[in-house]
Backbone atoms as SQL, in Angstrom:
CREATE TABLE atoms (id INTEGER PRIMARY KEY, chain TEXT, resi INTEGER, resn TEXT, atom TEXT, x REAL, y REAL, z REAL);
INSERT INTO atoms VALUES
  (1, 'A', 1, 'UNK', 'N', 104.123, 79.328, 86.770),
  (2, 'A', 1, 'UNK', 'CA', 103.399, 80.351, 87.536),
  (3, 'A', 1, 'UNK', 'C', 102.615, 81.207, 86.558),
  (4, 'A', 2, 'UNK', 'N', 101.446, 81.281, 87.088),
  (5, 'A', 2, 'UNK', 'CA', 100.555, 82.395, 86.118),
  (6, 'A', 2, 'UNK', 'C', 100.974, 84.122, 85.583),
  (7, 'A', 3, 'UNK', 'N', 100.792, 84.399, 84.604),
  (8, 'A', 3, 'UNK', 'CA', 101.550, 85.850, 84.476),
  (9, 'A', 3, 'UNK', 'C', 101.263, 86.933, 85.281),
  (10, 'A', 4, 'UNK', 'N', 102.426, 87.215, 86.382),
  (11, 'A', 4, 'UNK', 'CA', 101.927, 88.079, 87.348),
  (12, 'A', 4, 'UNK', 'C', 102.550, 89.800, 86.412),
  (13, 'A', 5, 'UNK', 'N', 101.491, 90.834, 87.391),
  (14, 'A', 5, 'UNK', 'CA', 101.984, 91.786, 86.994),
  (15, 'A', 5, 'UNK', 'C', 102.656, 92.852, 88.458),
  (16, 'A', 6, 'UNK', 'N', 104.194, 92.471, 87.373),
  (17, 'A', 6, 'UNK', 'CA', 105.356, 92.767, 88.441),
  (18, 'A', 6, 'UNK', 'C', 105.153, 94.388, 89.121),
  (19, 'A', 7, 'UNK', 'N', 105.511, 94.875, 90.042),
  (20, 'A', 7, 'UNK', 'CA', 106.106, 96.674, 90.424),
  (21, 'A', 7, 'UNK', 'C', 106.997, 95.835, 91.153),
  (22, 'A', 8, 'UNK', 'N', 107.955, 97.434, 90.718),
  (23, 'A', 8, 'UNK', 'CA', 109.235, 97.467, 91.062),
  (24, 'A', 8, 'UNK', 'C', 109.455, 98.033, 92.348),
  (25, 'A', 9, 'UNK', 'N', 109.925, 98.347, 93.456),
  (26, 'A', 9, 'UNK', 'CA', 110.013, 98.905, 94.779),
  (27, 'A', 9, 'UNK', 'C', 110.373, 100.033, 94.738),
  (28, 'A', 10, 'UNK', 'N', 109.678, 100.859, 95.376),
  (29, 'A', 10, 'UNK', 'CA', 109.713, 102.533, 95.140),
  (30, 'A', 10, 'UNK', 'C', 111.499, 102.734, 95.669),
  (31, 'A', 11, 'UNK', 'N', 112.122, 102.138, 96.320),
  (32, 'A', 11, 'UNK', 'CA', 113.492, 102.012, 96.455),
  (33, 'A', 11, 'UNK', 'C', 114.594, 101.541, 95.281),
  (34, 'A', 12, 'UNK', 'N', 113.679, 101.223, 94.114),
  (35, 'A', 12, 'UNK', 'CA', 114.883, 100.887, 92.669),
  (36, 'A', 12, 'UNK', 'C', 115.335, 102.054, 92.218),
  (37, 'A', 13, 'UNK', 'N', 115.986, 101.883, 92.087),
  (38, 'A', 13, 'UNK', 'CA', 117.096, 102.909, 91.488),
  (39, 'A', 13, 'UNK', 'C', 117.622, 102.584, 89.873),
  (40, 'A', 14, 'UNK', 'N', 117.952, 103.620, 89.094),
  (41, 'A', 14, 'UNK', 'CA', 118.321, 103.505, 88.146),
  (42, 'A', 14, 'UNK', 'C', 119.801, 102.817, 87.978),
  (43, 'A', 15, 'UNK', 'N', 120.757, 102.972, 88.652),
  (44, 'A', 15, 'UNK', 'CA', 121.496, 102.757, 88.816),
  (45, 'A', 15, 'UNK', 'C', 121.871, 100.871, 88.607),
  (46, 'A', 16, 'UNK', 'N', 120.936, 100.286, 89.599),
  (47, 'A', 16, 'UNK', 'CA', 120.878, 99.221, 89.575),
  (48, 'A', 16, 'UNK', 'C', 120.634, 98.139, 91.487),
  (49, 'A', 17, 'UNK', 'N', 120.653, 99.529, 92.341),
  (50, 'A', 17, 'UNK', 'CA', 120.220, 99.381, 93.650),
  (51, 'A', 17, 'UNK', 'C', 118.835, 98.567, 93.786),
  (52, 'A', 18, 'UNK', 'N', 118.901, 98.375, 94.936),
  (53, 'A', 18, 'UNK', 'CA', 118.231, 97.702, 95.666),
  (54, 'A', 18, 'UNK', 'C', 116.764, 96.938, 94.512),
  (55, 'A', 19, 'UNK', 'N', 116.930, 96.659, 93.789),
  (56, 'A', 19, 'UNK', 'CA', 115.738, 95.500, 92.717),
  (57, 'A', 19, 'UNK', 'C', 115.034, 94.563, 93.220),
  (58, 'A', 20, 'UNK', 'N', 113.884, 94.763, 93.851),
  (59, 'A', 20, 'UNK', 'CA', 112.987, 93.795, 94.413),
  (60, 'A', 20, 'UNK', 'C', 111.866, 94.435, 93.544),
  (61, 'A', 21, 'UNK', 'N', 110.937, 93.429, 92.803),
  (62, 'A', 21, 'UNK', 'CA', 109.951, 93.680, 92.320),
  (63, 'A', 21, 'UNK', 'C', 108.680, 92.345, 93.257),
  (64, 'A', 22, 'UNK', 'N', 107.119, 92.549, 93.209),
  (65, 'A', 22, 'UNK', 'CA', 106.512, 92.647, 93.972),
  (66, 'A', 22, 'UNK', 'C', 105.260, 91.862, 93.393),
  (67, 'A', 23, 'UNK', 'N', 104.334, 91.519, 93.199),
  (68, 'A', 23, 'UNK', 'CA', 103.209, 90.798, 92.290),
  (69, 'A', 23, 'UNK', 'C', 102.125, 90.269, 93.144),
  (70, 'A', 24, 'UNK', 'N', 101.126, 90.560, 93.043),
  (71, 'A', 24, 'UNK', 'CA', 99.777, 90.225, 93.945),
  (72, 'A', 24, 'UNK', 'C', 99.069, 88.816, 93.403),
  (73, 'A', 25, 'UNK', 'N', 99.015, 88.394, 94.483),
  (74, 'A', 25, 'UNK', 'CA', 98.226, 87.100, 94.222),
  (75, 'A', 25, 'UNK', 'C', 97.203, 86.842, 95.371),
  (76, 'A', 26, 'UNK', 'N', 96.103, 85.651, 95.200),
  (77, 'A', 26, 'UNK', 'CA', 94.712, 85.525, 96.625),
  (78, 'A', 26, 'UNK', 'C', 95.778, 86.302, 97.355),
  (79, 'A', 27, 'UNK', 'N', 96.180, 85.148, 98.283),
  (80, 'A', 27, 'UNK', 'CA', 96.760, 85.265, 99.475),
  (81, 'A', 27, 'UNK', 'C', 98.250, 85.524, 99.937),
  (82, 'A', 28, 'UNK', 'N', 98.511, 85.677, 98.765),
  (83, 'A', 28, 'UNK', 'CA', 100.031, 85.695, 98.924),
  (84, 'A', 28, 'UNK', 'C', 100.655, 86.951, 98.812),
  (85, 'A', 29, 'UNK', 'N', 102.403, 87.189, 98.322),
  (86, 'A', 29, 'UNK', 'CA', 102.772, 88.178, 97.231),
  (87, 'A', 29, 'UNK', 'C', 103.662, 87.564, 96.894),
  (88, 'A', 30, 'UNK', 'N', 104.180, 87.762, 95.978),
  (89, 'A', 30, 'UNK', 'CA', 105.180, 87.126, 95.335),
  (90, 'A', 30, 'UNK', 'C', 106.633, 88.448, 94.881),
  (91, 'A', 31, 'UNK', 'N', 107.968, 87.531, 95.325),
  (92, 'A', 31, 'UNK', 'CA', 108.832, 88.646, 95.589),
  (93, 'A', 31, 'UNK', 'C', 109.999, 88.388, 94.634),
  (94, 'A', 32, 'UNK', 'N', 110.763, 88.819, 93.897),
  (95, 'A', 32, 'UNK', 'CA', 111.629, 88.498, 93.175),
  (96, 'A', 32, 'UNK', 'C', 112.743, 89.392, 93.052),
  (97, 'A', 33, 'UNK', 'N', 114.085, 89.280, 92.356),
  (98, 'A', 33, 'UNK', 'CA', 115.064, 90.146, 92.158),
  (99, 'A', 33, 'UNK', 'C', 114.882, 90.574, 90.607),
  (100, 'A', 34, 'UNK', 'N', 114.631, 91.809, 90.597),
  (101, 'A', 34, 'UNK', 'CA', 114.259, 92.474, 89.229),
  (102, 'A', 34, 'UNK', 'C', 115.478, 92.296, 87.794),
  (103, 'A', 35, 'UNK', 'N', 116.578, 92.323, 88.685),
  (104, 'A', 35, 'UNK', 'CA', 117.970, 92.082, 87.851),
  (105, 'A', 35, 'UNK', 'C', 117.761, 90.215, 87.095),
  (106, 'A', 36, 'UNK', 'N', 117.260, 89.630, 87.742),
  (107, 'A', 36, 'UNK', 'CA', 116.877, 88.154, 87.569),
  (108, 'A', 36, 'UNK', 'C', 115.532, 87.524, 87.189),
  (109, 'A', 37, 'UNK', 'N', 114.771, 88.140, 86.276),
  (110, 'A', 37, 'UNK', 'CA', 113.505, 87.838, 86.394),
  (111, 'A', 37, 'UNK', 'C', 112.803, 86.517, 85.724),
  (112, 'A', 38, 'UNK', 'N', 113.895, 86.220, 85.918),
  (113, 'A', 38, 'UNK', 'CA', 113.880, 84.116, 85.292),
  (114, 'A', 38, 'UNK', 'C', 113.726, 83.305, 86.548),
  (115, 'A', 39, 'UNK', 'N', 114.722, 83.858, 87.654),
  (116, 'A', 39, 'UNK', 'CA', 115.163, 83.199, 88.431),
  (117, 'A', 39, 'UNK', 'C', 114.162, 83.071, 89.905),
  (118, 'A', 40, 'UNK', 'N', 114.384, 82.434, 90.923),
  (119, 'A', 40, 'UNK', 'CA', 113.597, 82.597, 91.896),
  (120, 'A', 40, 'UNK', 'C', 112.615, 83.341, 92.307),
  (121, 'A', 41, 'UNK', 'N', 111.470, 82.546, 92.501),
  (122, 'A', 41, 'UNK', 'CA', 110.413, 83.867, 93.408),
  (123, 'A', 41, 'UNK', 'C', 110.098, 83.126, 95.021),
  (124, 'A', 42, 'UNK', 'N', 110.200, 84.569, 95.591),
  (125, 'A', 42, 'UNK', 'CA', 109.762, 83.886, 97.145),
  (126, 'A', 42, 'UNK', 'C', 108.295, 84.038, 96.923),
  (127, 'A', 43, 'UNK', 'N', 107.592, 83.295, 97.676),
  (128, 'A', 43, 'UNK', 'CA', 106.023, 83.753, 98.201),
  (129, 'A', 43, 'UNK', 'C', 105.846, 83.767, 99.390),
  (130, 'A', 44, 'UNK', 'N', 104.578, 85.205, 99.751),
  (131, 'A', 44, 'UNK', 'CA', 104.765, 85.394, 101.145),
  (132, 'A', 44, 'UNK', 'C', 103.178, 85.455, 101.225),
  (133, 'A', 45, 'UNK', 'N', 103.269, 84.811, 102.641),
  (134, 'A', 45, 'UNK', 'CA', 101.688, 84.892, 102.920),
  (135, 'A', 45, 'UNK', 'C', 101.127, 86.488, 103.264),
  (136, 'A', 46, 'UNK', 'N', 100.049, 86.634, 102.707),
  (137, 'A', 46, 'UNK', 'CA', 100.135, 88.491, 103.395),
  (138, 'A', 46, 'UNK', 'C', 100.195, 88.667, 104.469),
  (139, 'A', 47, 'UNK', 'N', 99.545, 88.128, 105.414),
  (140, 'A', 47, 'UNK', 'CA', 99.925, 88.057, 106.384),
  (141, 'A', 47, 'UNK', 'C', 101.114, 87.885, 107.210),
  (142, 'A', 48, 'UNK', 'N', 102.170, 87.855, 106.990),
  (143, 'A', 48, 'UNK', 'CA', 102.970, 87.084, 107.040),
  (144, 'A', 48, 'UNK', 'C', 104.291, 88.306, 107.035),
  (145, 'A', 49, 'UNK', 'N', 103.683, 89.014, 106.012),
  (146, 'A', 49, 'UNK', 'CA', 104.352, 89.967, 105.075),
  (147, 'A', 49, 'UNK', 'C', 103.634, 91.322, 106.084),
  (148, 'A', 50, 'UNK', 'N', 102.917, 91.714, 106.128),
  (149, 'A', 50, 'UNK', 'CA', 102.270, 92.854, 106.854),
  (150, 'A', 50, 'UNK', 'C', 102.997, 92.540, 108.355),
  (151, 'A', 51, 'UNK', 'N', 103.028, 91.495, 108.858),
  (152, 'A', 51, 'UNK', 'CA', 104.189, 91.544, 110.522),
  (153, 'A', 51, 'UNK', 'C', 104.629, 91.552, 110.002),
  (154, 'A', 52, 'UNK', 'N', 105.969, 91.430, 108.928),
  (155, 'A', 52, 'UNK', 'CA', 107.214, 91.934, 108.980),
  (156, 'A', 52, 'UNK', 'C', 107.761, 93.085, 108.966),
  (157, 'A', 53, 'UNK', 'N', 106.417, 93.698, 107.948),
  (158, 'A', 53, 'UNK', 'CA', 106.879, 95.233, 107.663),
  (159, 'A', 53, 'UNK', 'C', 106.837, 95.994, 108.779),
  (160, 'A', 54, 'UNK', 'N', 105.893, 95.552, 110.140),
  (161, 'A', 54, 'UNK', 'CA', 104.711, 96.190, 111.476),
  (162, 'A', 54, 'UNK', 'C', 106.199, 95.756, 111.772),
  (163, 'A', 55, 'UNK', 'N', 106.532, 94.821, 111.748),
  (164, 'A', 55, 'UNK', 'CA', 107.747, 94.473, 113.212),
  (165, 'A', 55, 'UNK', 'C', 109.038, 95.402, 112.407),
  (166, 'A', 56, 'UNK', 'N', 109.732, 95.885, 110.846),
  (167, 'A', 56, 'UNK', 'CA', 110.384, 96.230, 110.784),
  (168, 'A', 56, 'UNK', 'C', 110.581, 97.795, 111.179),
  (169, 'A', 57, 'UNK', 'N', 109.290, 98.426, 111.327),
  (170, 'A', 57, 'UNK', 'CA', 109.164, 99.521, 111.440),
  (171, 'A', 57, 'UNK', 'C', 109.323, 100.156, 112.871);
């Protein structure tokens, strides 16, 4: 994967809570666990991603 540039979720905590970091791509975003940053990335279509947030809210 090309070098994305990660943010961390205004919900991280120092502590070690909630670690989802975030990365922009065309069409996508790309989602990962900040504690793991070797390991898995989801990709989300933006679209895809904007109803979830509309429907979580």
């Amino acid at each position: 994967m090309e070098q994305l540039n990660w943010r961390k979720s205004s919900y991280t905590t120092s502590n070690g809570g909630e670690c989802v970091e975030l990365a922009s791509l065309n069409n996508a975003v790309a989602v990962r666990d900040s504690k793991d940053p070797d390991g898995p990335v989801i990709l989300v279509h933006r679209a895809a991603l904007r109803r979830a947030i509309r429907e979580a809210s």
